[in-house]
Residue, then its C-alpha position, 0 to 999 in steps of 0.5 A: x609174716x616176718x613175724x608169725x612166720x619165724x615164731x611158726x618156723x623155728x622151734x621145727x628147726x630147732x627141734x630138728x638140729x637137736x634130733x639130728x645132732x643127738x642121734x648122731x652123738x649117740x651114734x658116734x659114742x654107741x661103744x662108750x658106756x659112759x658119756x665122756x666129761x667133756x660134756x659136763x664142761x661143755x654145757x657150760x660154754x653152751x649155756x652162756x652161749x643161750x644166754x647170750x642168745x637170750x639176751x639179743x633176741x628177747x631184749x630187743x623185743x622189750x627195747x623196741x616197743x619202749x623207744x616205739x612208745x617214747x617216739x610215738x609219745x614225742x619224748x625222742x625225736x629220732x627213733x633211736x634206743x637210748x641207753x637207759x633203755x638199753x641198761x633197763x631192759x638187760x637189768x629187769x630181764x637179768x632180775x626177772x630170769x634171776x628171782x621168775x624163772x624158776x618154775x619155768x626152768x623147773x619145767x624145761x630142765x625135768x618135766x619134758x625129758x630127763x637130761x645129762x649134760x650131753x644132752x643139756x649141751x645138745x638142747x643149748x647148742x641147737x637153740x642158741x643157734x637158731x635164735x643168734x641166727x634169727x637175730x641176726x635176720x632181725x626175725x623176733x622169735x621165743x626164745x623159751x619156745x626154742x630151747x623147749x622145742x630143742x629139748x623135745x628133740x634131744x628126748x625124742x632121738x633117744x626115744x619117743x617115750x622119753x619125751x613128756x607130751x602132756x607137758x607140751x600139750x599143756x605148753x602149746x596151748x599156754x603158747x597158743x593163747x598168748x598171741x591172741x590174747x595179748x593182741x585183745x588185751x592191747x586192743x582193749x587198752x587202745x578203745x580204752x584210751x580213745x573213750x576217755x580221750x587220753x592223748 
């Protein structure tokens, strides 16, 4: 449950952060026609806030299943991270956000709501809340589920037709498949390796 749980539990509460605190932005700026520029520097802090965000939560996921399988593999003989470790998963996760992500931010930053940095700042203030907190507790969350949960918050607290459902109808059931498909494929492997005898 410290697993599924959390994964279940946070995109709700980051979606609430961002909705609340977007109405209240609005509602604090209702008499300005034109959202102050502050915002368009302020989403620069937020954003290597979520990156920071990114970097302990996802990462540590990736660093632990590798030291899980040297441990069990018998190359370390305390579970401790190595430092390879460390500098490979921060490199390939920098390389992979770098040169893979683009269809992904594509999708975050125009397919689910139309944003303005007051509401870029928003969406990456609530998510990287949420997810340094979860770290903190040692819960593993997505982090890709909680910046879309908290866009789809900033968009809906202007309204709810500003929020693209199909996408997140289309992204849910990407979600939803993942977990039990990951589990069969790495099940499948497991029987794979037992039928041919590969210790």
């Amino acid at each position: 449950y410290r697993v599924i749980l959390p994964m279940i539990l946070t995109p709700l509460i980051g979606f609430a952060i961002a909705y609340i605190l977007m109405k209240w932005l609005y509602c604090a700026m209702k008499n300005h026609s034109h959202h102050p520029k502050i915002f368009n520097h302020l989403q620069i802090g937020s954003a290597c806030f979520v990156a920071l965000a990114h970097g302990l939560n996802d990462a540590q996921k990736s660093m632990g299943i590798i030291t899980l399988g040297l441990f069990a593999g018998g190359y370390l003989a305390t579970p401790h991270i190595p430092l390879w470790v460390i500098l490979s998963c921060a490199l390939v996760m920098a390389l992979g956000t770098a040169f893979g992500g683009m269809r992904i931010i594509k999708t975050l930053a125009y397919s689910i709501t139309s944003i303005e940095p007051i509401q870029g700042f928003v969406a990456e203030s609530a998510s990287s809340a949420v997810i340094l907190g979860a770290s903190f507790l040692g819960m593993p969350i997505s982090s890709t589920q909680m910046i879309t949960s908290s866009i789809t918050g900033i968009g809906a607290a202007k309204t709810l037709h500003a929020v693209s459902w199909r996408t997140l109808k289309r992204l849910a059931l990407a979600w939803g498949l993942t977990l039990p498909g990951s589990a069969l494929f790495a099940g499948l492997v497991y029987l794979l390796i037992q039928v041919i005898g590969i210790e």
